[in-house]
The first five atom37 places (N, CA, C, CB, O) and aatype in JSON, in Angstrom:
{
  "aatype": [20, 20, 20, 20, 20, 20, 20, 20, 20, 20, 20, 20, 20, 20, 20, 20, 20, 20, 20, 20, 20, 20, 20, 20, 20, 20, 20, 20, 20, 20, 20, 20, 20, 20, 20, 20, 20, 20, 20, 20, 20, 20, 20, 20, 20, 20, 20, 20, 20, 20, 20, 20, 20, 20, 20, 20, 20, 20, 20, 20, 20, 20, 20, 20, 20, 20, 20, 20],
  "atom_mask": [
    [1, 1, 1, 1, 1],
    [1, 1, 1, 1, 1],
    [1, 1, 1, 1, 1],
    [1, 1, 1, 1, 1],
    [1, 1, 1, 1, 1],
    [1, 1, 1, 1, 1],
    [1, 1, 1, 1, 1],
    [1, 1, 1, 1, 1],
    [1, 1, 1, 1, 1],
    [1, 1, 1, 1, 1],
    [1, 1, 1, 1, 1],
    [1, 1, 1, 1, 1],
    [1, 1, 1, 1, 1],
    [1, 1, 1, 1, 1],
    [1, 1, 1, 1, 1],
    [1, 1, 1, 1, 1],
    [1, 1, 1, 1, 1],
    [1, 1, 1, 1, 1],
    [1, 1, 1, 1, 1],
    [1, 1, 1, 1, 1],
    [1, 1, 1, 1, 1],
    [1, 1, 1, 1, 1],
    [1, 1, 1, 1, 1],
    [1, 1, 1, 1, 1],
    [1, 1, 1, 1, 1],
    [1, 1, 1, 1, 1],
    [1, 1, 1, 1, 1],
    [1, 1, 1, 1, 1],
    [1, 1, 1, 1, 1],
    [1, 1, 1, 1, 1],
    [1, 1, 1, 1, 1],
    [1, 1, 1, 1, 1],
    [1, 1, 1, 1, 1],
    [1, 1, 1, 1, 1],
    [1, 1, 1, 1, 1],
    [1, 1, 1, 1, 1],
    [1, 1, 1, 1, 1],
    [1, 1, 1, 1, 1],
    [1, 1, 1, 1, 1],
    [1, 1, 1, 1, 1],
    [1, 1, 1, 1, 1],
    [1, 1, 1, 1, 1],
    [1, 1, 1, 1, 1],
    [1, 1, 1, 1, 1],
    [1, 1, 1, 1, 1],
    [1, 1, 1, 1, 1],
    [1, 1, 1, 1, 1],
    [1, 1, 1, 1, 1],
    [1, 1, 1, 1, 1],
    [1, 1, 1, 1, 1],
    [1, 1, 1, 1, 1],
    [1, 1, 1, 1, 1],
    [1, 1, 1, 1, 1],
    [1, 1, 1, 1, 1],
    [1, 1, 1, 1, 1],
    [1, 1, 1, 1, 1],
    [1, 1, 1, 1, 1],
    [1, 1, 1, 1, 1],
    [1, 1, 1, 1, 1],
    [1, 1, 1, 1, 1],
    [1, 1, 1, 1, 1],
    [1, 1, 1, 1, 1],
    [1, 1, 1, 1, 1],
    [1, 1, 1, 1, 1],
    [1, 1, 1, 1, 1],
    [1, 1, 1, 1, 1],
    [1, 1, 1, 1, 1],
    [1, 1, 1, 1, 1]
  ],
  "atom_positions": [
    [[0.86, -1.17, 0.0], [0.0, 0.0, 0.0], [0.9, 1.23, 0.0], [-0.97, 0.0, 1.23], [1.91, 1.29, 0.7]],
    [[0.55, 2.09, -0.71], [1.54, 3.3, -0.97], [1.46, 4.61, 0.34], [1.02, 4.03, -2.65], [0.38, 4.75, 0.92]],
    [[2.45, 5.34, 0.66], [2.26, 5.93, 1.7], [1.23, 6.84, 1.52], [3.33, 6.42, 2.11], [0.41, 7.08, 2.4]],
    [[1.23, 7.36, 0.44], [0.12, 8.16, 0.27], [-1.37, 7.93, 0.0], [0.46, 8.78, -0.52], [-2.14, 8.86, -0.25]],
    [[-1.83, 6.38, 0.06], [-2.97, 6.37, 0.42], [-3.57, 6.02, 1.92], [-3.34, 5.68, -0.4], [-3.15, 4.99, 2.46]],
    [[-4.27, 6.6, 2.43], [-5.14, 6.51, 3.55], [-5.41, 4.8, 4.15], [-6.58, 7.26, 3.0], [-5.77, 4.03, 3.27]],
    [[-5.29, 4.3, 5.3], [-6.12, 3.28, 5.38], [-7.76, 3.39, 5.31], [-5.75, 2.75, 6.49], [-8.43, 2.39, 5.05]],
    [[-8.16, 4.24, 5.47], [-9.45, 4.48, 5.58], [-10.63, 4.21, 4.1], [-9.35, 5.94, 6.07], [-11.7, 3.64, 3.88]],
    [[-9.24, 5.3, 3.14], [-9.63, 5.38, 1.67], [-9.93, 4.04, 1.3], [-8.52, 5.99, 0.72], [-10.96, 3.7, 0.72]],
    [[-8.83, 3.14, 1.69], [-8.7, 1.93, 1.08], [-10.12, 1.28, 1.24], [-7.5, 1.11, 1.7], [-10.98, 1.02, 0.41]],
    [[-10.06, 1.14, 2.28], [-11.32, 0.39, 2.9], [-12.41, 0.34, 2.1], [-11.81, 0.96, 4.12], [-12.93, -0.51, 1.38]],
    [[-12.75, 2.07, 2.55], [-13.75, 2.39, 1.74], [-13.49, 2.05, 0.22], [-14.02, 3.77, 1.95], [-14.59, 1.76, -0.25]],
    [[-12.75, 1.98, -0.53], [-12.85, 1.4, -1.78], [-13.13, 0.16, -1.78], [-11.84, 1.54, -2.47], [-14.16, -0.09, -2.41]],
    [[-12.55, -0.84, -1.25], [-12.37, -2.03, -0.98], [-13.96, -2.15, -0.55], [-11.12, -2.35, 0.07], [-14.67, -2.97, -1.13]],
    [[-14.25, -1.69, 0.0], [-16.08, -2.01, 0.36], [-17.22, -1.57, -0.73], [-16.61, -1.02, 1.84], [-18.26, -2.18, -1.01]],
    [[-16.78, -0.45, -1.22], [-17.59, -0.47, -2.2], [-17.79, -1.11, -3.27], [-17.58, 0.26, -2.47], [-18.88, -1.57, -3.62]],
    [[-16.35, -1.21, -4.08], [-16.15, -1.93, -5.13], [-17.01, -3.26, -4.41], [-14.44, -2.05, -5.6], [-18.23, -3.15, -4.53]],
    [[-16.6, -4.34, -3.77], [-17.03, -5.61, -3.19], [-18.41, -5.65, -3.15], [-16.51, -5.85, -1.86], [-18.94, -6.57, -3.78]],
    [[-19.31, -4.63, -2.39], [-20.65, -4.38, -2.3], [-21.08, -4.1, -4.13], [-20.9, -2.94, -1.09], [-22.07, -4.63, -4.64]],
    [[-20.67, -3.71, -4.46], [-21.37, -3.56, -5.93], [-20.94, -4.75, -6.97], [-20.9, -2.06, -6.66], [-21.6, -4.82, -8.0]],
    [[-19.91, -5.65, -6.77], [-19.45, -6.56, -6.95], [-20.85, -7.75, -6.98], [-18.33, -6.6, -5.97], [-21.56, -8.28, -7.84]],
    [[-20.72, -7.76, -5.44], [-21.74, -8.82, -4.53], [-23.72, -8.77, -5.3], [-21.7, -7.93, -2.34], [-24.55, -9.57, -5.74]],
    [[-23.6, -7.27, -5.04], [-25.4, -7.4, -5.33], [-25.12, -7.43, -6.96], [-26.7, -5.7, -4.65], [-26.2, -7.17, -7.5]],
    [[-24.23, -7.62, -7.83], [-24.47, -7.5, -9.58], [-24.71, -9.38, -9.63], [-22.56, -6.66, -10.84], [-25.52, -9.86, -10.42]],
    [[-23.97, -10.19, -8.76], [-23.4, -11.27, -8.96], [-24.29, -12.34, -8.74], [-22.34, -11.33, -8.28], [-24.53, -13.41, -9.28]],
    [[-24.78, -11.55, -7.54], [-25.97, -12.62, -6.91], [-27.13, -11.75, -5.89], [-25.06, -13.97, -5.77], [-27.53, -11.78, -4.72]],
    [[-27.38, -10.94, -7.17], [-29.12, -10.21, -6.79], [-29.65, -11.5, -6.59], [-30.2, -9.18, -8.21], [-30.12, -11.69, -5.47]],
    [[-29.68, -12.34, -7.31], [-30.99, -13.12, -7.09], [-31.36, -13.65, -5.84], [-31.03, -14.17, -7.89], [-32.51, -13.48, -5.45]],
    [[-30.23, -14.52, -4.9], [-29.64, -14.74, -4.15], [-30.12, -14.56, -2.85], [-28.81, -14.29, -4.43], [-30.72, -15.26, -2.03]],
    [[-29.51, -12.98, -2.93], [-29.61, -11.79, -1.68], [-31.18, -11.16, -1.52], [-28.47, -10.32, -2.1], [-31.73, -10.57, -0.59]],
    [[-31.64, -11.58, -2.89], [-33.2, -10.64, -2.94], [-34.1, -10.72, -1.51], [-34.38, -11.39, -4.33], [-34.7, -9.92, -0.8]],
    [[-33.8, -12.4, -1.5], [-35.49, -12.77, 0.05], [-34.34, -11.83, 1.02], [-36.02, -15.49, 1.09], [-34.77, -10.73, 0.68]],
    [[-33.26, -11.51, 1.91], [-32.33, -11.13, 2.72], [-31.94, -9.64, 2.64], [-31.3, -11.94, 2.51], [-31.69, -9.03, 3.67]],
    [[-31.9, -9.09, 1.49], [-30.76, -8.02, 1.52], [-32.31, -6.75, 0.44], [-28.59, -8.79, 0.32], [-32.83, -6.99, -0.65]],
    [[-32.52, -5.63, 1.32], [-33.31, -5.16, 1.04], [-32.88, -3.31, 0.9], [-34.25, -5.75, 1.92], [-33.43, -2.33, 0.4]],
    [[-31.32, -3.65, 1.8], [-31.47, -1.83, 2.47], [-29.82, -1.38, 1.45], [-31.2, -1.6, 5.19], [-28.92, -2.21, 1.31]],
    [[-29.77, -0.3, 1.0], [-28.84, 0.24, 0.27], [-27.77, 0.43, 0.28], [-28.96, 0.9, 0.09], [-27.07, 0.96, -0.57]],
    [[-27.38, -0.25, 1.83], [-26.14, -0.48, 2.21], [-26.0, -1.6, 2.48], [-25.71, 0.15, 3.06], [-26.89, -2.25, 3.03]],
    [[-24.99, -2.01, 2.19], [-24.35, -3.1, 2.47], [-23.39, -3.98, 3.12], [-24.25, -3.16, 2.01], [-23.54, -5.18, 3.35]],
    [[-21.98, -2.94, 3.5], [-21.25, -3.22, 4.6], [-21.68, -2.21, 5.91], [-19.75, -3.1, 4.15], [-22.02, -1.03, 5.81]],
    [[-21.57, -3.06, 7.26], [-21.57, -1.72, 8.38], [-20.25, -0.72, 8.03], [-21.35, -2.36, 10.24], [-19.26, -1.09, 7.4]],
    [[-20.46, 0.53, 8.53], [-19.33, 2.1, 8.44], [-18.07, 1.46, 9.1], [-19.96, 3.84, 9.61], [-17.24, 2.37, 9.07]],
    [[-17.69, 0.74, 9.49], [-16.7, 0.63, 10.42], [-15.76, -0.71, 9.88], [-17.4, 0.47, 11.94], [-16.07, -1.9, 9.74]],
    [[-14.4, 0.07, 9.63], [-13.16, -0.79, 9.41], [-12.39, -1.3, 10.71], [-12.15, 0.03, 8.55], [-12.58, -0.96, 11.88]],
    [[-11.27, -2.37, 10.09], [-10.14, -2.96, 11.35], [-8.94, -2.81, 10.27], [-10.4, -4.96, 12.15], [-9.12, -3.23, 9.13]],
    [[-8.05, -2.37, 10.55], [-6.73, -2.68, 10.45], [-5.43, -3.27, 11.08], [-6.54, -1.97, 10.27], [-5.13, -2.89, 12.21]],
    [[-4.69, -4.11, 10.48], [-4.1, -4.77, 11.7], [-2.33, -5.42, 11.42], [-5.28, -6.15, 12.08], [-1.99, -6.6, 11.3]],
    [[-1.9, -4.81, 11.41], [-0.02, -5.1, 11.27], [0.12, -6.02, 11.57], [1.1, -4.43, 12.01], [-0.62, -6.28, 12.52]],
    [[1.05, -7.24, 11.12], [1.55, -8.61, 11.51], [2.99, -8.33, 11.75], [1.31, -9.79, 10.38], [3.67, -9.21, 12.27]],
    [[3.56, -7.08, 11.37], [5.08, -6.79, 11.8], [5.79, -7.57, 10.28], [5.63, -7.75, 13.68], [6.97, -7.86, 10.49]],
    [[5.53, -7.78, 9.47], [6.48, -8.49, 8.7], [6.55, -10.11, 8.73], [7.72, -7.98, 9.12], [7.1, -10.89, 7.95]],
    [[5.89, -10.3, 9.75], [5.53, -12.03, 10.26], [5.45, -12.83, 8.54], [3.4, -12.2, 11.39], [4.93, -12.13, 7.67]],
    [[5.91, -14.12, 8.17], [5.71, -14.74, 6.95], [4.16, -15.24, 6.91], [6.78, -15.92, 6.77], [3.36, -15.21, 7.84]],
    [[4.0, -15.59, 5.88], [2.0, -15.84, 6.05], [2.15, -17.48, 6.43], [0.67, -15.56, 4.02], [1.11, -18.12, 6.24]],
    [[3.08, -18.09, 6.85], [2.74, -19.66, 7.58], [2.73, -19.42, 8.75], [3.73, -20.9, 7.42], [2.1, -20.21, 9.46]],
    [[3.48, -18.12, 9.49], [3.41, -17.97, 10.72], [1.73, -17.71, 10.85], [4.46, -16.83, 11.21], [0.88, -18.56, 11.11]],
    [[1.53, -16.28, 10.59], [0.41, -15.85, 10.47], [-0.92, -16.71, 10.37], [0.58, -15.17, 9.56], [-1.79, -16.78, 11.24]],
    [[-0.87, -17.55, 8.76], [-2.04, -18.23, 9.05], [-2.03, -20.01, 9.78], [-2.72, -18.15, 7.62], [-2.77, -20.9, 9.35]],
    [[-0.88, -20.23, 11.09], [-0.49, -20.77, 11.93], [-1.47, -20.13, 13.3], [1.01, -20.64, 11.84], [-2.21, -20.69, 14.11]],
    [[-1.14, -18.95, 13.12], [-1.72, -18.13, 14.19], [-3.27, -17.75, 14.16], [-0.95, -16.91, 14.2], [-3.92, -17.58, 15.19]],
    [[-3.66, -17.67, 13.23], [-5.11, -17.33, 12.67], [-5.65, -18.98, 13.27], [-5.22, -16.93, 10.54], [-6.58, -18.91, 14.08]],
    [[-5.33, -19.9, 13.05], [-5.89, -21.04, 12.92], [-6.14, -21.75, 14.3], [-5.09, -21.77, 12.03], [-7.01, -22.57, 14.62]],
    [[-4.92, -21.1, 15.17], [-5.47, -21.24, 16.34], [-6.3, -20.74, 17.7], [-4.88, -21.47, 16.49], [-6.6, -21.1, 18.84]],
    [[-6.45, -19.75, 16.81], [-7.68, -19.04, 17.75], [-8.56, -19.4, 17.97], [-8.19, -18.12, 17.54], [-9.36, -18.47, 18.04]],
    [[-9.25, -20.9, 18.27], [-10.78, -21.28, 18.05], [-11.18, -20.61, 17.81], [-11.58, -21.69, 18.74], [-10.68, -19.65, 17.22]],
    [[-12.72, -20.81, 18.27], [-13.83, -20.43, 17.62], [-14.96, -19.86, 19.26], [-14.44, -22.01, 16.47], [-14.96, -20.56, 20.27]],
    [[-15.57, -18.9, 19.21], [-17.06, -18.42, 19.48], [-17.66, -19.5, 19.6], [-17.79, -17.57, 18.45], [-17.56, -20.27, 18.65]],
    [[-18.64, -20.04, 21.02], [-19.95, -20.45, 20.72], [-20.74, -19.53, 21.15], [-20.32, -21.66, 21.21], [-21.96, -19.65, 21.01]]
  ]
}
């Protein structure tokens, strides 16, 4: 990601593009469920791994169980 873009910007691109992505792909789908003009909630996460390699990482992801 370049210094000069925003994390925020990103997001918001990244959500929109995806949301207009999503309802072109599978209106049909979403129709009985998805009624209101938005589509993602306003609110991003961002989150640094430090440079970590992605076996560490998704090592680490994997052991977080799970929520009941």
């Amino acid at each position: 990601m370049p210094n000069s873009l925003s994390i925020s910007k990103l997001c918001n691109t990244l959500k929109t593009v995806t949301s207009r992505e999503i309802r072109k792909r599978y209106a049909k789908e979403l129709a009985p469920y998805y009624w209101r003009p938005v589509f993602w909630k306003r609110g991003f996460s961002a989150v640094s791994c430090g440079g970590a390699p992605l076996t560490v990482l998704k090592q680490y992801i994997e052991n977080q169980g799970y929520d009941d």
